[in-house]
N, CA, C and O atoms as CSV, one atom per row, in Angstrom:
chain,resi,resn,atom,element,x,y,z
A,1,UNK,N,N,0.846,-1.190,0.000
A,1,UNK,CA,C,0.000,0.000,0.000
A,1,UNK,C,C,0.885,1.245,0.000
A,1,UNK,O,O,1.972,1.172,0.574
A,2,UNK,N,N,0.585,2.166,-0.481
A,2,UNK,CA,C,1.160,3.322,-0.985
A,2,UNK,C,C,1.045,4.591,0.580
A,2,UNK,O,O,-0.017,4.764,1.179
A,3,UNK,N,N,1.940,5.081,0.837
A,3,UNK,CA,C,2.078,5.838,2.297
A,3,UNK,C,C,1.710,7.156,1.658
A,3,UNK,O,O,1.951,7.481,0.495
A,4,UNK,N,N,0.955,8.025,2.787
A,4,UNK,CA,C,0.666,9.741,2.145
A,4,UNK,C,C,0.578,10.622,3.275
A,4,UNK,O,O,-0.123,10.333,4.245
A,5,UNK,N,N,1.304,11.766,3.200
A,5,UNK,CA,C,0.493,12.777,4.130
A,5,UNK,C,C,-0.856,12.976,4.470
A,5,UNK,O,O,-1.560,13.045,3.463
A,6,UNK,N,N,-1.319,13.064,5.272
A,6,UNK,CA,C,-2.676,14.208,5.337
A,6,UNK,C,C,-2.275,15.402,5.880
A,6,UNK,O,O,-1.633,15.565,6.918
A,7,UNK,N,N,-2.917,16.674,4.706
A,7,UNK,CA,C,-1.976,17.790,4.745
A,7,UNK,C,C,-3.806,19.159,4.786
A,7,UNK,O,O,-3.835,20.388,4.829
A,8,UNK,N,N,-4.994,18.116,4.743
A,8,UNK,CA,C,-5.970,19.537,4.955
A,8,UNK,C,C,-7.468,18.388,5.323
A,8,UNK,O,O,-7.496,17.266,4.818
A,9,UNK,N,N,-8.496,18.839,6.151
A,9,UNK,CA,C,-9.460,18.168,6.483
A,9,UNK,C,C,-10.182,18.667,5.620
A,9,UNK,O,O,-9.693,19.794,5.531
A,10,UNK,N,N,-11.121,18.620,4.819
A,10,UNK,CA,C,-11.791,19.359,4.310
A,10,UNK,C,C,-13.683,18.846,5.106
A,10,UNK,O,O,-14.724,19.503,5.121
A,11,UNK,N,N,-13.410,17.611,5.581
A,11,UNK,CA,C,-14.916,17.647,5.904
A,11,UNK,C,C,-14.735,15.979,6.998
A,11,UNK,O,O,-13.573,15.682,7.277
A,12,UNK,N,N,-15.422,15.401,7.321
A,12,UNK,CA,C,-15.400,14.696,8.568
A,12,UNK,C,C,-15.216,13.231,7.494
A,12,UNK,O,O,-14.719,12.295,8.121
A,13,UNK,N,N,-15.369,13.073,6.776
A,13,UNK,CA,C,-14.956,11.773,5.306
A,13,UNK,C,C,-14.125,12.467,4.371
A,13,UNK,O,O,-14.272,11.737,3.391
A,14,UNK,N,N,-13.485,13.221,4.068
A,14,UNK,CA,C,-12.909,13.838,2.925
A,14,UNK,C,C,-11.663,14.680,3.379
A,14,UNK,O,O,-11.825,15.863,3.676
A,15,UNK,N,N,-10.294,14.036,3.446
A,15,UNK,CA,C,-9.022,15.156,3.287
A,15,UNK,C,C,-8.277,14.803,1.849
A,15,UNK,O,O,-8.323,13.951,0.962
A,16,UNK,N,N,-7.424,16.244,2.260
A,16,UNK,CA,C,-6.481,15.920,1.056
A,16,UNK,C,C,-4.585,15.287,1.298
A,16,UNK,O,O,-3.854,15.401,2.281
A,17,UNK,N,N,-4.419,14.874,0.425
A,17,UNK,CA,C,-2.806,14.243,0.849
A,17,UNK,C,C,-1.724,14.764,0.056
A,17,UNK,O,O,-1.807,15.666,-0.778
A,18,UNK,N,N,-0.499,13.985,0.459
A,18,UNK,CA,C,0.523,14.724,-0.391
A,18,UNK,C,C,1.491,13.660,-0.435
A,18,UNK,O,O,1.221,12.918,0.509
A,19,UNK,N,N,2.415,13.251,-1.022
A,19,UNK,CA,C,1.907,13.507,-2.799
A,19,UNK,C,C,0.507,13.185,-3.223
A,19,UNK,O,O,-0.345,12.645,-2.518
A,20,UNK,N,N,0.380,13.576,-4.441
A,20,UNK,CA,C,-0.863,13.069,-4.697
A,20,UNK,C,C,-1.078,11.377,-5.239
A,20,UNK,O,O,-0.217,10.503,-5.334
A,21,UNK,N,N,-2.736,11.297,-5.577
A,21,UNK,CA,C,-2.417,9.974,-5.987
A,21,UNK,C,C,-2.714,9.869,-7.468
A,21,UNK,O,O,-2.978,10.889,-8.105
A,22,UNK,N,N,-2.683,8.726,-8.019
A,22,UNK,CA,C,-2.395,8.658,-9.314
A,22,UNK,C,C,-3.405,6.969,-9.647
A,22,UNK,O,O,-2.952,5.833,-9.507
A,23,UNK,N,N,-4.509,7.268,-10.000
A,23,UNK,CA,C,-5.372,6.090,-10.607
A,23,UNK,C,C,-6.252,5.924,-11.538
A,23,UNK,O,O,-7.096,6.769,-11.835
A,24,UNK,N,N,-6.100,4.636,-12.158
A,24,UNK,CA,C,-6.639,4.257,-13.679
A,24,UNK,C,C,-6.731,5.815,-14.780
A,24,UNK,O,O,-7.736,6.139,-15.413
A,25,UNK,N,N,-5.439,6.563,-14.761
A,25,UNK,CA,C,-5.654,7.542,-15.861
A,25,UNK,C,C,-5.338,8.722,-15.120
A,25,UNK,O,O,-4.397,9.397,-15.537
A,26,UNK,N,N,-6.132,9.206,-13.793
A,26,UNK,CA,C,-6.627,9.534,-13.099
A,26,UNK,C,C,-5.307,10.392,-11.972
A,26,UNK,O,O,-4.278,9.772,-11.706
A,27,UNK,N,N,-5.536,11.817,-11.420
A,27,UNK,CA,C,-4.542,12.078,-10.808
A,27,UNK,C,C,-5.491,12.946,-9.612
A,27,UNK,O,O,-6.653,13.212,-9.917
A,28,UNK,N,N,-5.092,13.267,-8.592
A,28,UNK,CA,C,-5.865,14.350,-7.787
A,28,UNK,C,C,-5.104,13.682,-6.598
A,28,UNK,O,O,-4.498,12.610,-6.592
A,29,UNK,N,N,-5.350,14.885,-5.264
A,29,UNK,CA,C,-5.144,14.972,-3.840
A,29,UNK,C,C,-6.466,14.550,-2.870
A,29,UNK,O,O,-6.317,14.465,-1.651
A,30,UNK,N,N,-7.709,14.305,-3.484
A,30,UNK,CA,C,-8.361,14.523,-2.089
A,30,UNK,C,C,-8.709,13.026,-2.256
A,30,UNK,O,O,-8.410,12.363,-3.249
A,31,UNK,N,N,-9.363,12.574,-1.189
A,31,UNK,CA,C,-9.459,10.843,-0.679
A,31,UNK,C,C,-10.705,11.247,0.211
A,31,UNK,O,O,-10.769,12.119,1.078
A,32,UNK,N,N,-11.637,10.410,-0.222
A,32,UNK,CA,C,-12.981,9.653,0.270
A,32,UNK,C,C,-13.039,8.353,0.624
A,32,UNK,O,O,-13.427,7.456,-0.124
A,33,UNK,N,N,-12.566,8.176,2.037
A,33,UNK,CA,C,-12.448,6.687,2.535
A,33,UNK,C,C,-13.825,6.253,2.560
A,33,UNK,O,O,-14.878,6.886,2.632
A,34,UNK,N,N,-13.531,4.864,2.472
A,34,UNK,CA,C,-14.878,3.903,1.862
A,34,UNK,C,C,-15.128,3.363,3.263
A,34,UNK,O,O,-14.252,3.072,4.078
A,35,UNK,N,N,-16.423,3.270,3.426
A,35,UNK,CA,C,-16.515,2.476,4.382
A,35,UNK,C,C,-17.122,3.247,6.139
A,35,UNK,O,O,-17.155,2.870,7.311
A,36,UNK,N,N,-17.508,4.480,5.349
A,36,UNK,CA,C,-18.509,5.183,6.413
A,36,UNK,C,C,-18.553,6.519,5.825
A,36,UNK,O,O,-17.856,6.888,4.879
A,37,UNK,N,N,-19.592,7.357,6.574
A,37,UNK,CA,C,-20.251,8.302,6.033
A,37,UNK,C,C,-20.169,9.176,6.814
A,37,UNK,O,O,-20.579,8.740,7.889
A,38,UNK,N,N,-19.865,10.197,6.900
A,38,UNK,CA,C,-19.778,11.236,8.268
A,38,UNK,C,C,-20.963,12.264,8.008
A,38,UNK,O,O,-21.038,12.561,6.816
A,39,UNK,N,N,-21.862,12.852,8.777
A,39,UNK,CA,C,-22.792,13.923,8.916
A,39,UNK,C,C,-22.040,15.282,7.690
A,39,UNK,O,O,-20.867,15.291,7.317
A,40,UNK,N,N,-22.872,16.066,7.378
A,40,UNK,CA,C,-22.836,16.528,5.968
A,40,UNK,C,C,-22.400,18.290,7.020
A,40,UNK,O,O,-23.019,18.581,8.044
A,41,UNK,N,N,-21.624,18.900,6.617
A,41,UNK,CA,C,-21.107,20.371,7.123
A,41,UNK,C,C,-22.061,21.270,7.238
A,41,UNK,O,O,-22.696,21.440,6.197
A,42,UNK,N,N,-22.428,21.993,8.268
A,42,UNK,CA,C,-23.445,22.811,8.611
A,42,UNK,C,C,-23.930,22.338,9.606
A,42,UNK,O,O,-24.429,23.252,10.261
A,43,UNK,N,N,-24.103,21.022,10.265
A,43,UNK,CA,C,-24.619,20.892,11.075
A,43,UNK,C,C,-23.713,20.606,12.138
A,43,UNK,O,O,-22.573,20.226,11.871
A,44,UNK,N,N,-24.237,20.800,13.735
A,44,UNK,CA,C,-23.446,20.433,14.591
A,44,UNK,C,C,-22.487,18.618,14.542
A,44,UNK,O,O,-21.320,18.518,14.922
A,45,UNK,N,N,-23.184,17.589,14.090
A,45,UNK,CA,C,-22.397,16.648,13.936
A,45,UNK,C,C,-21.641,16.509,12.820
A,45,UNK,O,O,-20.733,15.678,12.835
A,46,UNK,N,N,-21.893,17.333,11.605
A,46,UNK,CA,C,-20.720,17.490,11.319
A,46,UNK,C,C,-19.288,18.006,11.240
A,46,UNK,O,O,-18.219,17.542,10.844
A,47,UNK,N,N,-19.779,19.377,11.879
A,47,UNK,CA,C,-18.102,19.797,12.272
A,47,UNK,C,C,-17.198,18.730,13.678
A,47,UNK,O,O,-16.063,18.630,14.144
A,48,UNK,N,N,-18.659,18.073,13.899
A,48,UNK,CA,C,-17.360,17.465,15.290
A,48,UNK,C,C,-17.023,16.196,14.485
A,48,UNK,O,O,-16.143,15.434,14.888
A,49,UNK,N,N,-17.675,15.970,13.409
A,49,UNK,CA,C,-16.838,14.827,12.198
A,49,UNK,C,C,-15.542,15.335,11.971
A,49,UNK,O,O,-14.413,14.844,11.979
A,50,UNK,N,N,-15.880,16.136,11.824
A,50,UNK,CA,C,-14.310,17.096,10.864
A,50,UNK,C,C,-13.228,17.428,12.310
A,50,UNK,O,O,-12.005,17.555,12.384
A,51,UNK,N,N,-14.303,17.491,13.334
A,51,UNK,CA,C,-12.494,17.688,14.122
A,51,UNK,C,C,-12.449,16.162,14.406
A,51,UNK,O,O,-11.274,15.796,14.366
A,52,UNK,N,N,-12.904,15.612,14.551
A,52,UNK,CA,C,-12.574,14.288,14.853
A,52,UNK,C,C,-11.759,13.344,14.672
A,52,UNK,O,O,-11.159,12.584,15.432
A,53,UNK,N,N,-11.846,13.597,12.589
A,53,UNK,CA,C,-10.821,13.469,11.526
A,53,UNK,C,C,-9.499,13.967,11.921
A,53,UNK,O,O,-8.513,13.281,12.188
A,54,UNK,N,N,-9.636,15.704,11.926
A,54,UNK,CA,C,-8.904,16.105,12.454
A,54,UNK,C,C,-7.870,15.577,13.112
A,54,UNK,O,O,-6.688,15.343,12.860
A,55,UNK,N,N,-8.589,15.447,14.005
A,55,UNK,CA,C,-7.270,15.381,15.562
A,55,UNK,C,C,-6.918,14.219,15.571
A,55,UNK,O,O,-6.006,13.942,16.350
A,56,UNK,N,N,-7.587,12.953,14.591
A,56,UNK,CA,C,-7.247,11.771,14.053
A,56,UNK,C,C,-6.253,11.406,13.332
A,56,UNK,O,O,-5.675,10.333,13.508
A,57,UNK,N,N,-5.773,12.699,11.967
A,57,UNK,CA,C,-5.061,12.075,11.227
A,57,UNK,C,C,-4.695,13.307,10.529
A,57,UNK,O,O,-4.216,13.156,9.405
A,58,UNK,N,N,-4.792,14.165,10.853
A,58,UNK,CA,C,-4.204,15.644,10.223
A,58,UNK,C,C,-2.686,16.133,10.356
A,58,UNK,O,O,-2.357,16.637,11.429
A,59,UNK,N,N,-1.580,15.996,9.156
A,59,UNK,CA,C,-0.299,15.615,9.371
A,59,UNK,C,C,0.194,14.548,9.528
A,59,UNK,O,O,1.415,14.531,9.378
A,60,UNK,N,N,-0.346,13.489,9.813
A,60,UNK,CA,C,0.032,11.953,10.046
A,60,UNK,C,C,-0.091,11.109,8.507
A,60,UNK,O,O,-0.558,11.431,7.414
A,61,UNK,N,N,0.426,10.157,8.913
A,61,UNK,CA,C,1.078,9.278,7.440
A,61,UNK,C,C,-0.546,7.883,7.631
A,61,UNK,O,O,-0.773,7.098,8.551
A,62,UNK,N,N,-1.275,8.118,6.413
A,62,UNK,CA,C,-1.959,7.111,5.970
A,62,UNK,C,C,-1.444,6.339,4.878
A,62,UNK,O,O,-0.515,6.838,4.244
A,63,UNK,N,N,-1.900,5.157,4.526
A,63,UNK,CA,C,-2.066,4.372,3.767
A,63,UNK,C,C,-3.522,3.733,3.111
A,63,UNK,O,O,-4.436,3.098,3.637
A,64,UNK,N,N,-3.256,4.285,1.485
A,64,UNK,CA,C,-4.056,3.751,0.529
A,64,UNK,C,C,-4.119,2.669,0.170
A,64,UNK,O,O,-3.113,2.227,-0.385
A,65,UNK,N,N,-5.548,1.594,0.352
A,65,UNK,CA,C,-5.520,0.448,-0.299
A,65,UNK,C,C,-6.662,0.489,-1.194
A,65,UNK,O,O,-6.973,1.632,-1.530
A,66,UNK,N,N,-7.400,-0.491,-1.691
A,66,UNK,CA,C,-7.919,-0.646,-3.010
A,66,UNK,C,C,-8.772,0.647,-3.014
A,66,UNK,O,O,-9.446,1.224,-2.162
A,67,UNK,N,N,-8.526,0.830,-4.078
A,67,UNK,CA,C,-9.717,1.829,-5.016
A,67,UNK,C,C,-10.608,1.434,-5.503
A,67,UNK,O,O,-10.611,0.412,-6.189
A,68,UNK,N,N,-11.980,2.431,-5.177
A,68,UNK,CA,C,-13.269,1.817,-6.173
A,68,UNK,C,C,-13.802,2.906,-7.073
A,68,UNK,O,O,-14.776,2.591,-7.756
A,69,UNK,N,N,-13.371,4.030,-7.180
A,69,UNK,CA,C,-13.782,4.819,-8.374
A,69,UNK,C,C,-13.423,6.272,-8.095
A,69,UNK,O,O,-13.408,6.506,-6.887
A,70,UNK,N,N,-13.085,7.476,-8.988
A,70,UNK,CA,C,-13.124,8.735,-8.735
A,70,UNK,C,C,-14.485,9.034,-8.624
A,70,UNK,O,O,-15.299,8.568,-9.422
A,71,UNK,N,N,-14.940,10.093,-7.297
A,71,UNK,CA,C,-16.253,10.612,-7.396
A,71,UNK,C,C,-15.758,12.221,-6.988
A,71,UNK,O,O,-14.951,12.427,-6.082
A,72,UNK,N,N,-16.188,12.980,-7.557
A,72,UNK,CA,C,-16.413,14.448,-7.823
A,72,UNK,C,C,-15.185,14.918,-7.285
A,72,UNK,O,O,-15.071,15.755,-6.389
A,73,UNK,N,N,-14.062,14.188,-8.027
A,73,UNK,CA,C,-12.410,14.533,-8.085
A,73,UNK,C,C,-11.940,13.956,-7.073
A,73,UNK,O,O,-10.725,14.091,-6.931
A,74,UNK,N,N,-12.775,13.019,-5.887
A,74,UNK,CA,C,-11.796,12.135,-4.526
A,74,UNK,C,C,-11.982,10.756,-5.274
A,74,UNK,O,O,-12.742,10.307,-6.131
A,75,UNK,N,N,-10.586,10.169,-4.297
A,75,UNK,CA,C,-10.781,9.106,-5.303
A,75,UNK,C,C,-11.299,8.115,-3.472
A,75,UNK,O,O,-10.907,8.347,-2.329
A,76,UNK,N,N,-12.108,7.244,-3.908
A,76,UNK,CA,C,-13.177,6.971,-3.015
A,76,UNK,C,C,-11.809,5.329,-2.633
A,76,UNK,O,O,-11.269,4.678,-3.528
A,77,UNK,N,N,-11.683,5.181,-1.668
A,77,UNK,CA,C,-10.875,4.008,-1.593
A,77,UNK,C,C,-10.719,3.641,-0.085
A,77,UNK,O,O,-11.098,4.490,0.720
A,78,UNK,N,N,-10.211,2.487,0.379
A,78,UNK,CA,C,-9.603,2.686,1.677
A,78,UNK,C,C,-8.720,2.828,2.144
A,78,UNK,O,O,-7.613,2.846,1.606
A,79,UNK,N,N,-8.993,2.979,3.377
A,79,UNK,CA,C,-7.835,4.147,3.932
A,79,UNK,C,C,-7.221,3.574,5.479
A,79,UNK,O,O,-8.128,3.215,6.229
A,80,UNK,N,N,-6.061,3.464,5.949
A,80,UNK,CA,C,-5.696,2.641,6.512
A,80,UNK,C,C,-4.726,3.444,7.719
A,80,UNK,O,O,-3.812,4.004,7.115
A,81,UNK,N,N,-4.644,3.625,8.807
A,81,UNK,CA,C,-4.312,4.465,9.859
A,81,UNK,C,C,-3.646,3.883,11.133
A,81,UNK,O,O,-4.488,3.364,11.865
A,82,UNK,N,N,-2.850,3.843,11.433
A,82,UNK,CA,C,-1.906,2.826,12.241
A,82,UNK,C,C,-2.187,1.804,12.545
A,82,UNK,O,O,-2.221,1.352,13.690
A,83,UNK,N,N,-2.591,0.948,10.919
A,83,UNK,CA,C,-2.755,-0.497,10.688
A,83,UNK,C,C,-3.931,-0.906,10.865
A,83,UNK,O,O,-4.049,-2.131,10.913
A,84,UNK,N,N,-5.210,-0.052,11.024
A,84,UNK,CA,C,-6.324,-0.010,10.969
A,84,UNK,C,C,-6.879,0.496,9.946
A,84,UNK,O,O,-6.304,1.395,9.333
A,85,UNK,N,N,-7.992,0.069,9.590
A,85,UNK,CA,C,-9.187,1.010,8.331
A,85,UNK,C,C,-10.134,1.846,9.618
A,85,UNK,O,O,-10.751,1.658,10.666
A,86,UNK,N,N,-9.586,3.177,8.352
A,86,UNK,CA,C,-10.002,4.220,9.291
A,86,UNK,C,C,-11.623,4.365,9.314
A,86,UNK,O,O,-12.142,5.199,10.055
A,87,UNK,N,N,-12.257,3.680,8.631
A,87,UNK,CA,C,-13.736,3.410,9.102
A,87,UNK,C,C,-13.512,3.247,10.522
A,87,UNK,O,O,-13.951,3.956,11.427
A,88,UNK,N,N,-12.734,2.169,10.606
A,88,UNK,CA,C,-13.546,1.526,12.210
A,88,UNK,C,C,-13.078,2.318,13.715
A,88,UNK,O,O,-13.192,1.810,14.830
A,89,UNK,N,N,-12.541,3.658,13.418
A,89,UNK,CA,C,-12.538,4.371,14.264
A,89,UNK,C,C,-13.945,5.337,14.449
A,89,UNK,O,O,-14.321,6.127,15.315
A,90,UNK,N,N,-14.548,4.807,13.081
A,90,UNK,CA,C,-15.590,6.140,13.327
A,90,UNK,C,C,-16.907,5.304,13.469
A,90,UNK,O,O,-17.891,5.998,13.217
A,91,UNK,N,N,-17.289,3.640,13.898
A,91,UNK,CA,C,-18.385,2.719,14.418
A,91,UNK,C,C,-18.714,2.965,15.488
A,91,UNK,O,O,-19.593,2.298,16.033
């Protein structure tokens, strides 16, 4: 699996990394881990998604494993966090 920064939260399911990644054709920074859904921005559960993320993995080294498709420029895949899928911090 391929190692990355997380270098910006943008929402409580959605940061961006560095370097970027590079799939089927396909190039961009931001990552939509598969495998849970966080409350949508504006509302109170979602900003405490986003610090949550945050204080989870902001500056710290993830790992990308399989990909299942680009959606609206993230590439939707899982995502793997001191040897865990970072879903199952957020069950």
């Amino acid at each position: 699996m391929a190692e990355f920064k997380v270098v910006s939260i943008v929402d409580g399911d959605t940061f961006d990394v560095d370097p970027g990644w590079k799939w089927n054709g396909g190039t961009g920074n931001r990552i939509r881990p598969a495998g849970y859904d966080a409350a949508e921005m504006g509302s109170r559960a979602g900003q405490s998604a986003k610090d949550k993320l945050t204080r989870l993995i902001l500056n710290q080294k993830v790992e990308l494993g399989d990909a299942y498709r680009v959606d609206r420029g993230r590439l939707v895949c899982e995502v793997f966090f001191r040897g865990r899928n970072l879903a199952s911090y957020f069950e």
